[in-house]
HTML snippet that shows the backbone in 3Dmol.js (N, CA, C, O; Angstrom):
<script src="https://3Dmol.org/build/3Dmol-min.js"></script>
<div id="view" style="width:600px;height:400px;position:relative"></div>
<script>
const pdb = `
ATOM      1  N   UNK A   1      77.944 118.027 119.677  1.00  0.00           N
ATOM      2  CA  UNK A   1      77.051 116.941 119.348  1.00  0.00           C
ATOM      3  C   UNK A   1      76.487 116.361 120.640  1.00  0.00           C
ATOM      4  O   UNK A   1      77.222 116.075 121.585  1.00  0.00           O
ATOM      5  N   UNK A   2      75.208 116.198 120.658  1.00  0.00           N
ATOM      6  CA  UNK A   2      74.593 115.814 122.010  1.00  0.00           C
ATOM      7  C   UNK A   2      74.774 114.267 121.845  1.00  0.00           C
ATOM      8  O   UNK A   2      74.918 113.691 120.766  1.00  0.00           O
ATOM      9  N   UNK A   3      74.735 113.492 123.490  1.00  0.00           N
ATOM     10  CA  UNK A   3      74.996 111.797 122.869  1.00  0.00           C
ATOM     11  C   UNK A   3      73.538 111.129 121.983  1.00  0.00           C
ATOM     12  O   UNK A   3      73.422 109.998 121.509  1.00  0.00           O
ATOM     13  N   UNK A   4      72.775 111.993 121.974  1.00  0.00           N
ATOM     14  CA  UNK A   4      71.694 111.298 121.244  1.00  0.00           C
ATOM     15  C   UNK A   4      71.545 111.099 120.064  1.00  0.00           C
ATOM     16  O   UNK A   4      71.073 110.123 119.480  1.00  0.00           O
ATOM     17  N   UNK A   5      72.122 112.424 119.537  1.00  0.00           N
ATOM     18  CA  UNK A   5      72.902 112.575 117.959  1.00  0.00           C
ATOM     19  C   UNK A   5      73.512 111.454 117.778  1.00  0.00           C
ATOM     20  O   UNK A   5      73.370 111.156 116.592  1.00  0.00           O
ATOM     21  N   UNK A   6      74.248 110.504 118.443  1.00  0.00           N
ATOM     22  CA  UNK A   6      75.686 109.511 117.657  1.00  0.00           C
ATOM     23  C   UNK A   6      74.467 108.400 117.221  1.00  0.00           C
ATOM     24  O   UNK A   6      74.720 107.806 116.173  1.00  0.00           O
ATOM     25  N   UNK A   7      73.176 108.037 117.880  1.00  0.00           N
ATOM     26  CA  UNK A   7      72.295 107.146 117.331  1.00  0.00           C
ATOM     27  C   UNK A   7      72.492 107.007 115.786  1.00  0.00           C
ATOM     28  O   UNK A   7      72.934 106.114 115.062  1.00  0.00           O
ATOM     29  N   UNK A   8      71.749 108.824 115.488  1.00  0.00           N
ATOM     30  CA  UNK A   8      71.980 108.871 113.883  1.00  0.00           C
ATOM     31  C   UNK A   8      72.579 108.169 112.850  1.00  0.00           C
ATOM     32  O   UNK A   8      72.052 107.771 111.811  1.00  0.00           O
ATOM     33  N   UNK A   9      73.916 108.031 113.285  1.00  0.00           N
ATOM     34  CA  UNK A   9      74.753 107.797 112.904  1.00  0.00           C
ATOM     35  C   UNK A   9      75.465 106.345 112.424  1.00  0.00           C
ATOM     36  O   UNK A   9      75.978 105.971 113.479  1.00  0.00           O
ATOM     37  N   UNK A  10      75.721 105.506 111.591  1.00  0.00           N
ATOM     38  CA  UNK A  10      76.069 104.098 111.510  1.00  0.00           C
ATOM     39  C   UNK A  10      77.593 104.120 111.754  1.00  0.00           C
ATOM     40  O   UNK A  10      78.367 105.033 111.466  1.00  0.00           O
ATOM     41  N   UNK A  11      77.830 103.129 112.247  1.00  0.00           N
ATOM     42  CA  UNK A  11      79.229 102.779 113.502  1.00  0.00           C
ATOM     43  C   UNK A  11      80.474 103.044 111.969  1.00  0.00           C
ATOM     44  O   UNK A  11      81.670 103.090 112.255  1.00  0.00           O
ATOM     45  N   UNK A  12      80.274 103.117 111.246  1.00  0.00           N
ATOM     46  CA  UNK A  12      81.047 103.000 109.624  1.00  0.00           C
ATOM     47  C   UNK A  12      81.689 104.342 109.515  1.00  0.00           C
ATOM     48  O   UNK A  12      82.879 104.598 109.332  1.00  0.00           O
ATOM     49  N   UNK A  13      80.329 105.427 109.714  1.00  0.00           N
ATOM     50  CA  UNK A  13      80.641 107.014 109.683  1.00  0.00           C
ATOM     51  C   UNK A  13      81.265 107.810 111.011  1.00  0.00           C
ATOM     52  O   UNK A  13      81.820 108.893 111.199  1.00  0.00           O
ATOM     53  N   UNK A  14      80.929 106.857 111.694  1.00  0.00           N
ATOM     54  CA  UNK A  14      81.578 107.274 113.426  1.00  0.00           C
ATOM     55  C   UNK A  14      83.095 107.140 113.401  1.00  0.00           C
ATOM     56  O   UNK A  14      83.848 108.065 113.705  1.00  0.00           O
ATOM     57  N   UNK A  15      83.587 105.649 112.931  1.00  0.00           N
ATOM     58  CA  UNK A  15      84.954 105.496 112.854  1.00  0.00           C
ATOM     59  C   UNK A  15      85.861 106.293 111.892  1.00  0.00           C
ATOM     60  O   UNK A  15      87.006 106.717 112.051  1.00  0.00           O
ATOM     61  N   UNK A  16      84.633 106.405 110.382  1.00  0.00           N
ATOM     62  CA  UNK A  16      85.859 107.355 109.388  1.00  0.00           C
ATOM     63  C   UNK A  16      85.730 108.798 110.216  1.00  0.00           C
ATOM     64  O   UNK A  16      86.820 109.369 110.229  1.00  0.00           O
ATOM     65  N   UNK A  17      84.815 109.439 110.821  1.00  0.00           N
ATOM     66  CA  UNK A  17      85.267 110.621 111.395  1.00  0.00           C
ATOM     67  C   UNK A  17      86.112 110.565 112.109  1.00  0.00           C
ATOM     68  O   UNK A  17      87.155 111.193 111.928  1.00  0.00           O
ATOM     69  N   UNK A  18      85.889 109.748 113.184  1.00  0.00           N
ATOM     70  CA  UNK A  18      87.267 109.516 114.005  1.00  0.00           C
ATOM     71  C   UNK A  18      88.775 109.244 113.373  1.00  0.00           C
ATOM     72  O   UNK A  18      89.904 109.436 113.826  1.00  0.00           O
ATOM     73  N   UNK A  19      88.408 108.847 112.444  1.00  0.00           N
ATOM     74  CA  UNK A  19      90.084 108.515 111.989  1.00  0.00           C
ATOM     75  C   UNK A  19      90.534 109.876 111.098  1.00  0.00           C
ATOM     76  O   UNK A  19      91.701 110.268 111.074  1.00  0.00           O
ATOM     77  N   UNK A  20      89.621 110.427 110.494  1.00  0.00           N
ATOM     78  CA  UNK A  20      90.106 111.961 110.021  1.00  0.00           C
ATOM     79  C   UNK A  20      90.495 112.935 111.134  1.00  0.00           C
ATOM     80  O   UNK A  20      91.424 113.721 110.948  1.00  0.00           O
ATOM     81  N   UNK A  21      89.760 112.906 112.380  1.00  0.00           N
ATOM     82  CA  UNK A  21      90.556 114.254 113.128  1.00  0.00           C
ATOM     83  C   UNK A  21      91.893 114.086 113.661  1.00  0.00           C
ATOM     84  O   UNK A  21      92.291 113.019 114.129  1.00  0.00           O
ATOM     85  N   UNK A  22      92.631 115.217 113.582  1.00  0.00           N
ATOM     86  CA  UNK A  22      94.160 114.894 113.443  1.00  0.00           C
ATOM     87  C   UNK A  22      94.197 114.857 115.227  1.00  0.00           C
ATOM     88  O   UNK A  22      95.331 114.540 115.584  1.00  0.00           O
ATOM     89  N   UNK A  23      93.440 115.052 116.188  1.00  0.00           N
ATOM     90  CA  UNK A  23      93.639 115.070 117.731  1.00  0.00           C
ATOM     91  C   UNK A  23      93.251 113.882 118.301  1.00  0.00           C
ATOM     92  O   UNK A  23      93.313 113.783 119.526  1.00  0.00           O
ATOM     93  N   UNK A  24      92.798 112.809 117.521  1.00  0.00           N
ATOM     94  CA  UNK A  24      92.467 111.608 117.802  1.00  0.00           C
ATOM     95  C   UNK A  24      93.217 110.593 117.518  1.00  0.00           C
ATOM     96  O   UNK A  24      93.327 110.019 116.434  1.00  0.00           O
ATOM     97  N   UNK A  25      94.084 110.231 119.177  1.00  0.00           N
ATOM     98  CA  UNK A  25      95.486 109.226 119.569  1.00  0.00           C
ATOM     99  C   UNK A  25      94.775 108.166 120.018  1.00  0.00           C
ATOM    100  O   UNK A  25      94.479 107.982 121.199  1.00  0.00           O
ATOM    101  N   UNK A  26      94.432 107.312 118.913  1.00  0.00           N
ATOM    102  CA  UNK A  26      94.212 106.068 119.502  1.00  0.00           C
ATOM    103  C   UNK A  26      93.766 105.099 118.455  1.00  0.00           C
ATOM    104  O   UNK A  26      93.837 105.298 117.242  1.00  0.00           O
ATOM    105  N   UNK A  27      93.125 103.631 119.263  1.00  0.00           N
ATOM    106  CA  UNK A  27      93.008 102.353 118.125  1.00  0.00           C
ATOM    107  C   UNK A  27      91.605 102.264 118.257  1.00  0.00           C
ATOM    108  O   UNK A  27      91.171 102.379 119.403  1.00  0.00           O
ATOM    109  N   UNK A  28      90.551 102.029 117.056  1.00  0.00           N
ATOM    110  CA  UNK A  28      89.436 101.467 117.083  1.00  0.00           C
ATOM    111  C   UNK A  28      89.424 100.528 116.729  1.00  0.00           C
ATOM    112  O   UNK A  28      89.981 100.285 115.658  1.00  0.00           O
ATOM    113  N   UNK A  29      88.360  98.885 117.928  1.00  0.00           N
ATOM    114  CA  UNK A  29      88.273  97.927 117.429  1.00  0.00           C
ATOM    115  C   UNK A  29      86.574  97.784 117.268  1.00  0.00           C
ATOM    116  O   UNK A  29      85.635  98.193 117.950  1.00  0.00           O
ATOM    117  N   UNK A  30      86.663  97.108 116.197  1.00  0.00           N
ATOM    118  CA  UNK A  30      84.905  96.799 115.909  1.00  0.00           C
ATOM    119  C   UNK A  30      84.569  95.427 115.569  1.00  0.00           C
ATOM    120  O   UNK A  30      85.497  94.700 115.214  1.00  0.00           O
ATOM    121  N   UNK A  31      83.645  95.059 115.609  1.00  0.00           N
ATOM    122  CA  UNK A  31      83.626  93.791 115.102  1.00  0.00           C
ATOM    123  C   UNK A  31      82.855  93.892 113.631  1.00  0.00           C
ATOM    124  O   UNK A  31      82.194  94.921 113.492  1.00  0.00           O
ATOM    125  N   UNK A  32      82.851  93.107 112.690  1.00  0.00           N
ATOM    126  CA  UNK A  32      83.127  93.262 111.566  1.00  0.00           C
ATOM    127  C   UNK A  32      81.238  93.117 110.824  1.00  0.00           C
ATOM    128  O   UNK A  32      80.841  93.711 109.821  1.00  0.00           O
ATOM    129  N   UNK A  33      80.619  92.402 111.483  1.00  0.00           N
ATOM    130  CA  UNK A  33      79.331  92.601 111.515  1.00  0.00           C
ATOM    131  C   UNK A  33      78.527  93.413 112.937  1.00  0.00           C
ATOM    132  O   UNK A  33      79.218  93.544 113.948  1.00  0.00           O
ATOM    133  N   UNK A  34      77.692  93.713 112.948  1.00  0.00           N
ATOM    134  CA  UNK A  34      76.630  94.438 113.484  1.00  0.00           C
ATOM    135  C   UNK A  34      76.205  92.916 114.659  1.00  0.00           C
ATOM    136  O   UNK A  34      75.793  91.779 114.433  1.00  0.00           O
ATOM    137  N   UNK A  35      76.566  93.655 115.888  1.00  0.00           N
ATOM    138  CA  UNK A  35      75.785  92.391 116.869  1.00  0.00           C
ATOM    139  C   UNK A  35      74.107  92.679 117.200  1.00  0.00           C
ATOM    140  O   UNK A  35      73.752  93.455 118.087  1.00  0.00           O
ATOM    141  N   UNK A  36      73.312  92.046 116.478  1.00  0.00           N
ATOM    142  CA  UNK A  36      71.930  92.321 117.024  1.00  0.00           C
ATOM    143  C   UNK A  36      71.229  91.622 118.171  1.00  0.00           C
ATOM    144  O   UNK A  36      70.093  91.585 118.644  1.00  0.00           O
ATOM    145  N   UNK A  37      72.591  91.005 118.438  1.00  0.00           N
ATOM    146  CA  UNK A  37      71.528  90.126 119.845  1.00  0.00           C
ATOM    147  C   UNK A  37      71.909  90.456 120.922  1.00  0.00           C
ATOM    148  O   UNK A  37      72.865  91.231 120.964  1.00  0.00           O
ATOM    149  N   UNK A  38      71.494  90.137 121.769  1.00  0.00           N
ATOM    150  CA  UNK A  38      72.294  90.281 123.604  1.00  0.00           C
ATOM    151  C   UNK A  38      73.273  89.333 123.628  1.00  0.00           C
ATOM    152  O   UNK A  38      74.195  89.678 124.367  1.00  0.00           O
ATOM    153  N   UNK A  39      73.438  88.252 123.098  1.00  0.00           N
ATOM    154  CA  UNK A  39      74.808  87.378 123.279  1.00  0.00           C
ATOM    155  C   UNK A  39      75.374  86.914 122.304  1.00  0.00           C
ATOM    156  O   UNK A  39      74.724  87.100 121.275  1.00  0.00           O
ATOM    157  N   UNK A  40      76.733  86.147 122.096  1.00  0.00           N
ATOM    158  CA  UNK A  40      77.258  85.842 121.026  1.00  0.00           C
ATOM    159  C   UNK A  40      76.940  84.233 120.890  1.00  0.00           C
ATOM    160  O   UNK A  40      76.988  83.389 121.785  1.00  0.00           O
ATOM    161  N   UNK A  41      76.671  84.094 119.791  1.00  0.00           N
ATOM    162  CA  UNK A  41      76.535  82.965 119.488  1.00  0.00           C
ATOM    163  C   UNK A  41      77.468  81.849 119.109  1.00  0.00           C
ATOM    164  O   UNK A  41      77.361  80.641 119.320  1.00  0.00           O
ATOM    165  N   UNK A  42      78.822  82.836 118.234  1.00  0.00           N
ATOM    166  CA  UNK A  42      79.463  82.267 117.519  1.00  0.00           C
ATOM    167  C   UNK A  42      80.554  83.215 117.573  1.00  0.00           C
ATOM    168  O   UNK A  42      80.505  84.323 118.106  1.00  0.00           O
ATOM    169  N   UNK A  43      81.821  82.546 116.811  1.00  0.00           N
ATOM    170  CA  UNK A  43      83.320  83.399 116.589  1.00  0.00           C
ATOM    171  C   UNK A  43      82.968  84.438 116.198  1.00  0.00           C
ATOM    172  O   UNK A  43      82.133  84.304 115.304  1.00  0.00           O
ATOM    173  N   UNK A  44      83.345  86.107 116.581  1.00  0.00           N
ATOM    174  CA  UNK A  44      83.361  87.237 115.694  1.00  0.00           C
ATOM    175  C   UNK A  44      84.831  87.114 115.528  1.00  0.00           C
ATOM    176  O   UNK A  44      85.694  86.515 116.169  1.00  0.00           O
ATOM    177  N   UNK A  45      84.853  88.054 114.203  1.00  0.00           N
ATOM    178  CA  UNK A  45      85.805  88.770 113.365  1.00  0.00           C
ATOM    179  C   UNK A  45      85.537  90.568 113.241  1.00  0.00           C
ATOM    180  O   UNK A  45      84.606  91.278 112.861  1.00  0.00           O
ATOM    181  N   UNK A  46      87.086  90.826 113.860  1.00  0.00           N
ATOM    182  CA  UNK A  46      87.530  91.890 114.664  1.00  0.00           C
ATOM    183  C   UNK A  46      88.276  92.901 113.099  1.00  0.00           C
ATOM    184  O   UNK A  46      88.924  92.411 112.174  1.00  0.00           O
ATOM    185  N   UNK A  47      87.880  94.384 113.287  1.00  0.00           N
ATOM    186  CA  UNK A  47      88.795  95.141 112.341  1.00  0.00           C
ATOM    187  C   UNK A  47      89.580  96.254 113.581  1.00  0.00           C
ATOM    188  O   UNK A  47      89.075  96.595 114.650  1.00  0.00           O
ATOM    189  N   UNK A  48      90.470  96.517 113.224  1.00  0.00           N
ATOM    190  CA  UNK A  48      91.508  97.507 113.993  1.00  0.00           C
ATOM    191  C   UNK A  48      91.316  98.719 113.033  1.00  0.00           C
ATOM    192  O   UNK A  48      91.112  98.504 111.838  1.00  0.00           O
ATOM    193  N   UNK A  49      91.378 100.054 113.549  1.00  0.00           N
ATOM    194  CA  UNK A  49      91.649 101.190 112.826  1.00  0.00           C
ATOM    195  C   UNK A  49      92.310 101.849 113.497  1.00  0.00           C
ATOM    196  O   UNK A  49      92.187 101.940 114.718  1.00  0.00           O
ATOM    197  N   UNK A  50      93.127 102.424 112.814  1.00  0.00           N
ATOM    198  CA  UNK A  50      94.301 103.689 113.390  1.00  0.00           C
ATOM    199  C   UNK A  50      94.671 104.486 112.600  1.00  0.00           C
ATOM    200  O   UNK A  50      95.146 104.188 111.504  1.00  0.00           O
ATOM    201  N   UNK A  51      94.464 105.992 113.164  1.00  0.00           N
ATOM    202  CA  UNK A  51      95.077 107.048 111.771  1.00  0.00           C
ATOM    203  C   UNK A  51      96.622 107.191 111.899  1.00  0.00           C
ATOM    204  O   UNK A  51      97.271 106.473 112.660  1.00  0.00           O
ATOM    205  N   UNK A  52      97.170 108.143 111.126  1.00  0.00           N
ATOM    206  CA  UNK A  52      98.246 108.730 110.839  1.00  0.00           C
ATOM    207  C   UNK A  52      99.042 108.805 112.360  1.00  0.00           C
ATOM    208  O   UNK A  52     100.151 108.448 112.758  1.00  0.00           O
ATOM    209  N   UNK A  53      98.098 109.333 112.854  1.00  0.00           N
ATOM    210  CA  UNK A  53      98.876 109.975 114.557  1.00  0.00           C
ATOM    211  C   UNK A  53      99.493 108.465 115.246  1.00  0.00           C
ATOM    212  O   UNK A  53     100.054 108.740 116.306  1.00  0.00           O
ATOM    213  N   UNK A  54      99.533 107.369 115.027  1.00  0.00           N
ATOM    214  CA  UNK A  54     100.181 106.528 115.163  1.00  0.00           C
ATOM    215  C   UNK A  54     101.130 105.544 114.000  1.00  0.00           C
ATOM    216  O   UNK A  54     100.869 105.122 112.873  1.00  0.00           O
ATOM    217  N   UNK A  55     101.890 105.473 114.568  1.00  0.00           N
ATOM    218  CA  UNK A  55     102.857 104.317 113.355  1.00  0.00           C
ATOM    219  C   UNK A  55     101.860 102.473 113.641  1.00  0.00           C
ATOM    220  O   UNK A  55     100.819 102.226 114.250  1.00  0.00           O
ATOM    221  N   UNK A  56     102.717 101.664 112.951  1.00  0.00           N
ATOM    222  CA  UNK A  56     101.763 100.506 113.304  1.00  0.00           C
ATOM    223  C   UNK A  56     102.345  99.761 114.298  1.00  0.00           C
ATOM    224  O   UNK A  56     101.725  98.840 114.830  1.00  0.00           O
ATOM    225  N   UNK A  57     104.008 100.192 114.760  1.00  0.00           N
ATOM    226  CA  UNK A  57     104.236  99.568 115.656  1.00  0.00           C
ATOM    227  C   UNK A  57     103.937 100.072 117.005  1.00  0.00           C
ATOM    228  O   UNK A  57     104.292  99.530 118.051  1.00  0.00           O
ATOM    229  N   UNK A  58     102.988 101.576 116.849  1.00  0.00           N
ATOM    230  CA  UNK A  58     102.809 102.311 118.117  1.00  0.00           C
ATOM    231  C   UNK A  58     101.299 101.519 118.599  1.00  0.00           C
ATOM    232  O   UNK A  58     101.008 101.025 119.688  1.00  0.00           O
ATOM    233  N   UNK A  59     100.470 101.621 117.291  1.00  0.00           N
ATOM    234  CA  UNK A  59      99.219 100.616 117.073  1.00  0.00           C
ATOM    235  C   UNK A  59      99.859  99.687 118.466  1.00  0.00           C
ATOM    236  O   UNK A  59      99.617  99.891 119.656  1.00  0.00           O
ATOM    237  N   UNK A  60     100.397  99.037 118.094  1.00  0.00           N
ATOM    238  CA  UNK A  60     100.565  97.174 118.153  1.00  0.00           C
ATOM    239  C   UNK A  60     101.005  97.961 119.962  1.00  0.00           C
ATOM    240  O   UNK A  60     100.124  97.552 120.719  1.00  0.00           O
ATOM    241  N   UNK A  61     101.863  98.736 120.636  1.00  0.00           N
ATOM    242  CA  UNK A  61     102.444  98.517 121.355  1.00  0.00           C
ATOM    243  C   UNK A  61     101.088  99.069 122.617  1.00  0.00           C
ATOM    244  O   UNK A  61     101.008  98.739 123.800  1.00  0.00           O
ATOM    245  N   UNK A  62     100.180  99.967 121.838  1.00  0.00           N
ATOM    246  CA  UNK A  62      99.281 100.551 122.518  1.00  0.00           C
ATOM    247  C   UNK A  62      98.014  99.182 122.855  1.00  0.00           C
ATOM    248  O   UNK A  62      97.469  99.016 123.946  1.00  0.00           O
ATOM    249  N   UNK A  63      97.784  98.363 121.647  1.00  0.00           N
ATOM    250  CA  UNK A  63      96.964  97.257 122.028  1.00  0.00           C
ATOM    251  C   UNK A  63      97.438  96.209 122.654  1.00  0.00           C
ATOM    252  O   UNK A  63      96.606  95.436 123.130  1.00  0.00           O
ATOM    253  N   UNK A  64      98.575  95.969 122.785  1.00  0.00           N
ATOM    254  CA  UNK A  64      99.637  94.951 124.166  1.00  0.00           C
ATOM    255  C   UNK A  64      99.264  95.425 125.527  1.00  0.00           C
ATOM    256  O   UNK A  64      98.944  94.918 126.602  1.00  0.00           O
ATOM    257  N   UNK A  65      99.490  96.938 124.887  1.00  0.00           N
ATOM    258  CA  UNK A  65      99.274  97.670 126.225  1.00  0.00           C
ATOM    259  C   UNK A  65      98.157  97.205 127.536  1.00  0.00           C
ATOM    260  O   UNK A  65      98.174  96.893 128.727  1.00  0.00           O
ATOM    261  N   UNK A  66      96.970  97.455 126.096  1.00  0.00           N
ATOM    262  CA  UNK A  66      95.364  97.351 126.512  1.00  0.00           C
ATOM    263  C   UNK A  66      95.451  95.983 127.271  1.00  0.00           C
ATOM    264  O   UNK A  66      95.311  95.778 128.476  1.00  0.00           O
ATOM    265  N   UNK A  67      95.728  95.058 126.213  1.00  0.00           N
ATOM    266  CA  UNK A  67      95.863  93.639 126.698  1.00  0.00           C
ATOM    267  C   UNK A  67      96.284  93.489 128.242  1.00  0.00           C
ATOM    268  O   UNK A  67      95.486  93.178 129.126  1.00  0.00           O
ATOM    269  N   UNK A  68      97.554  93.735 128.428  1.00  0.00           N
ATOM    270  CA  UNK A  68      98.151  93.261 129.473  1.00  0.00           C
ATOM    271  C   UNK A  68      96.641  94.414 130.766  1.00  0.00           C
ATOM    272  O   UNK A  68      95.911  93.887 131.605  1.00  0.00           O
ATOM    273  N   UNK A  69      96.665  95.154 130.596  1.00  0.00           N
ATOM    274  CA  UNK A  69      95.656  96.061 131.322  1.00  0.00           C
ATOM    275  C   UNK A  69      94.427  94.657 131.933  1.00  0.00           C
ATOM    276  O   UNK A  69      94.253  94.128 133.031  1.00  0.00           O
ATOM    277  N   UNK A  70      93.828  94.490 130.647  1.00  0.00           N
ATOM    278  CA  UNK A  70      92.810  93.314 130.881  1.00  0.00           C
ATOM    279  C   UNK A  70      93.153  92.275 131.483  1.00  0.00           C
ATOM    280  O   UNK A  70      92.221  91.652 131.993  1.00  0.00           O
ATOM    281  N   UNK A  71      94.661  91.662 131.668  1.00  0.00           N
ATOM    282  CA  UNK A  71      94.815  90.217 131.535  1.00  0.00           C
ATOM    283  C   UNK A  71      94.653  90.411 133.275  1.00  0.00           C
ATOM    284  O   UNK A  71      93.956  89.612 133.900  1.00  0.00           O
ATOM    285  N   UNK A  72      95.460  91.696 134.065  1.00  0.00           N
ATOM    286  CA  UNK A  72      95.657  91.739 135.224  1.00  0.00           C
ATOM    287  C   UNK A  72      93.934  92.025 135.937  1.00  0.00           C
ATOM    288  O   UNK A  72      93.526  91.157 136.710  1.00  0.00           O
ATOM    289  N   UNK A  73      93.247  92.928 135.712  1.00  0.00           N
ATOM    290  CA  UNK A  73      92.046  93.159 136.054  1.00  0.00           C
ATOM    291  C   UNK A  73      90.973  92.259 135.690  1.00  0.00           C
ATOM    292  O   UNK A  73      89.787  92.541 135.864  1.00  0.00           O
ATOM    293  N   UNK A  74      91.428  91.071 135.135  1.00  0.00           N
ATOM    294  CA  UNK A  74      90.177  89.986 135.003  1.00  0.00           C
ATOM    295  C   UNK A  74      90.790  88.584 135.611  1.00  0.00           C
ATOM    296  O   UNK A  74      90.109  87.576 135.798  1.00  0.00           O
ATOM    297  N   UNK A  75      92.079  88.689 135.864  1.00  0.00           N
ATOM    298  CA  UNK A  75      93.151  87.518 136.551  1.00  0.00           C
ATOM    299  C   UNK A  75      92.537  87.513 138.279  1.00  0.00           C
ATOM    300  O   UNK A  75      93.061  86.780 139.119  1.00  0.00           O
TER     301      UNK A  75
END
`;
const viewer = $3Dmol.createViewer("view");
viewer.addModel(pdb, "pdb");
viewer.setStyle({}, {cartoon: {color: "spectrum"}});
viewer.zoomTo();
viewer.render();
</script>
């Protein structure tokens, strides 16, 4: 798939593919509406996805993970 191809595509059908291939170790976060602007205006609301290839406490230990990653590189 060339990157111009993923345009095609709505962020909905991107994630269920991703969560069907069995070689894909990891968490998708999205936000729950479509951002059409350059900045946020207001609170978003966040969805998590994770397939099979993780449990939910592997989920949880992999997004701590992320976290602590961020907290040091923006500290």
């Amino acid at each position: 798939m060339q990157p111009r191809e993923l345009e095609l595509y709505p962020c909905k059908e991107l994630i269920e593919e991703l969560m069907r291939r069995k070689t894909f170790l990891g968490v998708v976060i999205h936000a729950e509406e479509d951002c059409k602007g350059d900045t946020w205006a207001e609170e978003k609301m966040f969805k998590v996805h994770f397939n099979s290839n993780l449990t939910v406490n592997e989920a949880c230990g992999l997004l701590a993970s992320v976290t602590g990653h961020i907290d040091r590189e923006c500290s």
